[in-house]
N, C-alpha and C positions, 0 to 999 in steps of 0.2 A: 881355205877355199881355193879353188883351183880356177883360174880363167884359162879360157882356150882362144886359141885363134880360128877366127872360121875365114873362109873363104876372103870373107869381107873386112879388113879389116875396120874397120870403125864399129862391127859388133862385136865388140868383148862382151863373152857370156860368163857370166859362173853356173855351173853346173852343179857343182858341188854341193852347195848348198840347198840344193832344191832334191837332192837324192840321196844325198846323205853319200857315208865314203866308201870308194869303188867296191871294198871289198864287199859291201852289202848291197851291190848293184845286180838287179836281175838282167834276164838276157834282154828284154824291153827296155830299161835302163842304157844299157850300155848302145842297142841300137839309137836312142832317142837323144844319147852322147853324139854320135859319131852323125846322126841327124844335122842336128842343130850344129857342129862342129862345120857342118859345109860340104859331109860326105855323104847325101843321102844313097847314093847306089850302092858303095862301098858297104855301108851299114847294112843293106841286106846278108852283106856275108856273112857279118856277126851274128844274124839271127839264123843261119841255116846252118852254122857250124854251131849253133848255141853255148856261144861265148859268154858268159856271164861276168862279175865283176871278179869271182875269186879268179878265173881261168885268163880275164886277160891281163890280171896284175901279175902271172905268171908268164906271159906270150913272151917267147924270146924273138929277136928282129928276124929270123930267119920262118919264126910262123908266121908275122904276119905279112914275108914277102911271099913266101911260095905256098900256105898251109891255106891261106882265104881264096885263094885264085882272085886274086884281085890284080890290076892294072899295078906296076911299077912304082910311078910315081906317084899315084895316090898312097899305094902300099908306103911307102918309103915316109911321107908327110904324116901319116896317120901313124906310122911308129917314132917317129923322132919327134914331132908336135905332142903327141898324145900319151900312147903307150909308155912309150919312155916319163914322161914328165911325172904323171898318174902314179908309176911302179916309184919313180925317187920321192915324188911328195908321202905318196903311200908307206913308202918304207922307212924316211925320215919320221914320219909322226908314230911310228912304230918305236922308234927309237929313244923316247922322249918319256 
């Protein structure tokens, strides 16, 4: 199970558990990720680029700086916080 950090820290959410794992995350999924993660604006981008779970466990840092048009440093939190963590847990239980 995966916790995220949101905005706030004293909500640690697990996600993971309530969706099951990314790669079976629809594109509503993955917005209601990045929701609840503390990025509700951001999240729109996910749904107009219709990012799903297989497509963002594929995003490399350089899509989700320039590819979402999103703002910098939200861009930057949501791939280092999220993307990234998601892709290593993802690909660690892949492994196993």
């Amino acid at each position: 199970s995966v916790v995220i950090e949101s905005q706030n820290p004293e909500s640690k959410l697990s996600l993971e558990s309530q969706v099951g794992s990314p790669v079976d995350w629809t594109v509503s999924d993955v917005v209601s990720y990045f929701t609840a993660a503390g990025f509700p604006e951001q999240a729109a981008a996910f749904r107009t680029q219709e990012i799903d779970g297989k497509s963002l466990l594929l995003m490399q840092r350089n899509d989700v700086l320039t590819g979402l048009s999103i703002r910098l440093g939200p861009a930057l939190k949501i791939y280092e916080r999220h993307v990234k963590v998601l892709q290593k847990t993802h690909f660690e239980d892949e492994d196993c």
